[in-house]
N, C-alpha and C positions, 0 to 999 in steps of 0.2 A: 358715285358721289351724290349726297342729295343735296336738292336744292335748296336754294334758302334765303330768304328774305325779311332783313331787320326793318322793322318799324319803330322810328327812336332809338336811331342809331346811336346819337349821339347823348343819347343818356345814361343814368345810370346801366339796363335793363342791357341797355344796345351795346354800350363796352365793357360788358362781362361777357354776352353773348361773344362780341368780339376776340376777347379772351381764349373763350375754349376754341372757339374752331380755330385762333392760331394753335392751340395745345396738341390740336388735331389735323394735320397736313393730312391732303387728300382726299378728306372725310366728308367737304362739305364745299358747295361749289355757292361763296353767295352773290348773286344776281344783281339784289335791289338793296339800298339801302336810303331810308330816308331820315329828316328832319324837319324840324317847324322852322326856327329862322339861323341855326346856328351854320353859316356859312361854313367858317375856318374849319371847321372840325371835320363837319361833310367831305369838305375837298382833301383833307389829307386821308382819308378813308376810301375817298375816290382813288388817289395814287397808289395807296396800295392794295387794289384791286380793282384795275383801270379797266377790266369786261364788264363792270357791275355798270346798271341804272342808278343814278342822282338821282334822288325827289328831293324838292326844297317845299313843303306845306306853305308858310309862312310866309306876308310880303315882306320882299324887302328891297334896296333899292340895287339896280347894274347886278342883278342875280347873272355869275357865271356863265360859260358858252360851255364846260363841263357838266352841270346840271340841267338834265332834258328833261326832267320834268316838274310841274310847279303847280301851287295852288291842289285844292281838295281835288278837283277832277283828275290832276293831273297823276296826285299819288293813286287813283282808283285807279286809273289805266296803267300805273305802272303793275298795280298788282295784278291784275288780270294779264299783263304782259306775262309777269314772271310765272305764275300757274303754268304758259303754255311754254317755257322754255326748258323745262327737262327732261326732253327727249322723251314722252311718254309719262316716266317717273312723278312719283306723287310732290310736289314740293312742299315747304314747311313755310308759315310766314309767322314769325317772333315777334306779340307786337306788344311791346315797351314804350307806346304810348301812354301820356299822363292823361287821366281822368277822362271829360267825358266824349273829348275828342277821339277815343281809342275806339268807340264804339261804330263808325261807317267802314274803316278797314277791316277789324273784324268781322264785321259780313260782308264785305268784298273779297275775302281770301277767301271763307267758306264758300259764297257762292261759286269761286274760280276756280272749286274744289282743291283746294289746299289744306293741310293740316294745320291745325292753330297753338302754336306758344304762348298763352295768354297770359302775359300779369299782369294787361290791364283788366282791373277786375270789373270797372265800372260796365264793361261788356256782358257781364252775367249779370252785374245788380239791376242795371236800368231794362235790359232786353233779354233777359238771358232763357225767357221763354220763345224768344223768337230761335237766338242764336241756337239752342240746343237743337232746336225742331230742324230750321237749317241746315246743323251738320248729320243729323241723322238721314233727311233726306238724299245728300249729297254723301253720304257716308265716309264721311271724313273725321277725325280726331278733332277734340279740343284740347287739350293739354294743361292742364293748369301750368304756372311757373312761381306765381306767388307759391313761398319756403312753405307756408302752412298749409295750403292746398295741395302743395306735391305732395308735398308728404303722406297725406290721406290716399291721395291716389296713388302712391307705392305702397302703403300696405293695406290698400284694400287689394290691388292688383299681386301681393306677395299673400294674401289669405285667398286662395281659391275655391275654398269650402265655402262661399258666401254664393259662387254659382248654384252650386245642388243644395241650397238651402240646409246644409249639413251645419253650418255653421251661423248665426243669426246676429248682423250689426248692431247693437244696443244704439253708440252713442258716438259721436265725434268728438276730442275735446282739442280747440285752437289755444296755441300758447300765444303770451302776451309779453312782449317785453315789459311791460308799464311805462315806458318812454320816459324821456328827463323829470317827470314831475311825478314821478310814483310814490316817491320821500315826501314831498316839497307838501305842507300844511295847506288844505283848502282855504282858507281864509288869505293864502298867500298870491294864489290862482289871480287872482284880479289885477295885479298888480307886473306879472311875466308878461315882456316882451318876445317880437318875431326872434330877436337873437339867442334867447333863452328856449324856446319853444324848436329852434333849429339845431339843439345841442344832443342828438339824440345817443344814447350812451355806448347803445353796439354795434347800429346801422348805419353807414353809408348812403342817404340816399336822397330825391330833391325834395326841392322845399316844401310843395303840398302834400306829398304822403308823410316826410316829416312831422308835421304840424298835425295832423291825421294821426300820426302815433301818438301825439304830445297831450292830443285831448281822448283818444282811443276810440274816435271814429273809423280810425283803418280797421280794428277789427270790430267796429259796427258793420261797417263794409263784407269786411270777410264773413262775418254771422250771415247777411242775405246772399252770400256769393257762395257758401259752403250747402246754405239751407238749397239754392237752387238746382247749384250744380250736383249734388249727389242724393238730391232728390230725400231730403232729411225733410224731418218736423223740427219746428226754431225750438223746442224746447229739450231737443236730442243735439243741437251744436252746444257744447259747452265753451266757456272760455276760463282758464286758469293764468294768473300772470308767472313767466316765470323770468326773473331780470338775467339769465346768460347767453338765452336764447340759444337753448344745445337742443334743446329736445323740443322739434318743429311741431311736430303731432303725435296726437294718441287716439285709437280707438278703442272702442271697447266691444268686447262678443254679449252674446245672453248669456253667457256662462259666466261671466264676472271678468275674465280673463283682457287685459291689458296690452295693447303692441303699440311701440313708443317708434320715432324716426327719428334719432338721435346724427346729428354731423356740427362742424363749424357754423357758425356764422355765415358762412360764405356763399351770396347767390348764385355764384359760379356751379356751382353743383343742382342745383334743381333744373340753373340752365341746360348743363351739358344730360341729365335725366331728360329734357325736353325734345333736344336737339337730336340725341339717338334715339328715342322711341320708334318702334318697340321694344328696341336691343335696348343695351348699358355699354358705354364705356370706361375706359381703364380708369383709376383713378388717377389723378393728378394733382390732387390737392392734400395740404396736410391731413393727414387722420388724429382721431381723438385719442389723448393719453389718456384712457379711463381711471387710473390713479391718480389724477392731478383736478377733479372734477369735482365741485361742489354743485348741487342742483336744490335751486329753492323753489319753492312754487305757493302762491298766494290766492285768494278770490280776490275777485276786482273790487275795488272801488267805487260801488255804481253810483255813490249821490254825490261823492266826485268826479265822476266821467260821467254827465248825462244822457252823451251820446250814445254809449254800449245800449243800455236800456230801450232808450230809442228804437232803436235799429231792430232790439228785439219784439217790436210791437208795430216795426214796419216789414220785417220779414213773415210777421203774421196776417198783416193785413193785405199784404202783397197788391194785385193790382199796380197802378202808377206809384205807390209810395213810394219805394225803393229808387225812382227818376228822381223822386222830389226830394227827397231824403239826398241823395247824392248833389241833387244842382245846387239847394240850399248850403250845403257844406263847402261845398267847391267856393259857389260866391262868398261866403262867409270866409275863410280862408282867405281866399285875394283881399278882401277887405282888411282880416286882422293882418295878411302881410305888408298893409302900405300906409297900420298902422291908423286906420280910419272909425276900428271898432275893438274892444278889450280883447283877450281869450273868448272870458267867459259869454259873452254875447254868442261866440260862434254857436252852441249851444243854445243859448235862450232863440237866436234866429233860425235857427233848423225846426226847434220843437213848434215854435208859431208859424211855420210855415206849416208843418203836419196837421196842424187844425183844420186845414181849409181839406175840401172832399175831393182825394185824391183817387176816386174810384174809376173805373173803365177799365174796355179789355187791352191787353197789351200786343199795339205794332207799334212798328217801325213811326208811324207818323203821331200815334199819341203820347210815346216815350218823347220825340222831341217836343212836341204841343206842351206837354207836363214840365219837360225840364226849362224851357222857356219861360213860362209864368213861375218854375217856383224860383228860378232866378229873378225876376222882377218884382215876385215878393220879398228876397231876402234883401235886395237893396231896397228898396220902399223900407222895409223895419227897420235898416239900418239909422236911416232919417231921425224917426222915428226913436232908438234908443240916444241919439247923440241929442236931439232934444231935450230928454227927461235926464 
């Protein structure tokens, strides 16, 4: 069995993961499971599977005599624990951590030499020249889990001709839901609330990547997470919207020639692609009635989603951008969810944070230095627009 360790158990990410390994008896032994503060949910996850490690991240108050482990240091020990408990065997750690908190586990699994399930992306956007460098060192896997990046990584990994350069990668292109406002008139944009913004049409999932699809920062995101991870030029990731979201990814050869990743909706299945690498497992989820299939596909909207654009001129500039680019959006985010600043601010507060000279070489201590200040910027501009 391998081993295995959810990170944001109790989120989206962590109960799909959850999912397949029940789909899977005996396949998968998990260890560690954590959370930020959601007590209830942790502990019934704890019952049913009472040899696992608790981590609770998050304070809160009479934390369990079931939960051994607590606070950031305590999840980093938990992971280095679980690294050493598979009897030799390499273990996995799945981390469905939100935003930019996902990024000190992920190089605590790597360093514990673990393989990594990652969709938290912000792990390649803000570091992911450290993180890559790291698991090559320790020669350990990363794994994409985010639906668009598996997918790239199953058929780049199903074209093998791209080893003996028999074969030659053109281009990547990421599909795009459009999220609830694809339809919805720009001049209407100013006026959408968090409950509108949280309506998203095919996805499941919490509230900050929601809102992240709503404006299509999520695949600003994916643009420097796709650019890093498989070593692209940003002008080679493509993005195409397509509202059914069946057909995850496509690449394309020198030859012109096209290979699409077509499946459900369903994150369960990149997961369970995650969980058995470098095998496959059976399937278990509905298959696609290819007669019953319409597929539309659109270019984006870029002077309505300013942030796509963005992202494409921070994946260029690379350095700290890509920190700052993330913390700005993140803050901005919590702000429009509590209702403090429009939509369209999230946007105008990101782009004004990119003015400022986000240049230097990228570790571990300037990625957080960067995302520090460019959150103290975006709420300073926050001020700032409620003023005007």
């Amino acid at each position: 069995m391998k081993t295995i360790a959810i990170l944001g158990a109790t989120g989206s990410i962590g109960k799909n993961a959850l999912d397949v390994i029940r789909e899977n008896p005996g396949r998968f032994d998990p260890v560690l499971f954590s959370a930020h503060t959601d007590v209830e949910s942790l502990l019934r996850i704890g019952k049913e599977y009472p040899n696992a490690c608790l981590a609770l991240v998050g304070a809160v108050e009479n934390t369990p005599k079931e939960i051994l482990r607590t606070g950031r240091e305590g999840l980093l020990r938990a992971i280095e624990e679980c690294a050493q408990s598979g009897g030799g065997a390499r273990a996995l750690a799945v981390n469905g951590i939100a935003g930019a908190a996902g990024l000190e586990p992920s190089l605590a699994a790597i360093d514990a030499g673990m393989d990594l399930a990652l969709a938290n992306k912000e792990t390649i956007v803000m570091a992911g020249e450290v993180a890559i460098r790291k698991a090559r060192e320790k020669n350990v896997n990363i794994i994409p889990v985010d639906s668009e990046h598996s997918a790239v990584f199953q058929l780049l990994r199903a074209h093998a001709g791209f080893a003996d350069g028999a074969e030659k990668l053109d281009s990547i292109m990421l599909t795009a839901s459009g999220g609830p406002f694809r339809a919805l008139p720009p001049e209407q944009l100013a006026r959408v609330k968090p409950k509108d913004a949280l309506a998203h049409p095919t996805w499941k999932m919490g509230a900050k990547i929601t809102v992240d699809s709503a404006s299509m920062a999520n695949k600003g995101l994916e643009v420097i997470e796709a650019v890093k991870l498989f070593a692209m030029p940003p002008d080679k990731v493509k993005v195409v919207v397509h509202p059914q979201s069946i057909v995850h990814s496509m690449i394309r050869l020198s030859d012109g020639s096209m290979y699409a990743q077509l499946s459900k909706p369903d994150m369960r299945r990149p997961i369970q692609d995650a969980l058995f690498f470098p095998n496959k497992g059976a399937a278990s989820f509905d298959s696609l009635d290819m007669t019953s299939l319409t597929l539309e596909f659109e270019a984006p909207d870029e002077k309505k989603f300013p942030l796509l654009p963005l992202a494409y001129q921070v994946a260029k500039a690379r350095a700290l951008y890509p920190a700052a680019y993330n913390a700005a959006n993140e803050e901005a985010v919590s702000l429009f969810l509590k209702e403090r600043i429009g939509f369209l601010d999230i946007a105008r507060i990101v782009e004004a944070v990119l003015q400022r000279d986000w240049t230097g070489a990228v570790t571990v201590d300037t990625v957080w230095e960067a995302d520090r200040k460019a959150r103290s910027c975006a709420y300073e501009l926050k001020s700032l627009l409620h003023a005007s």
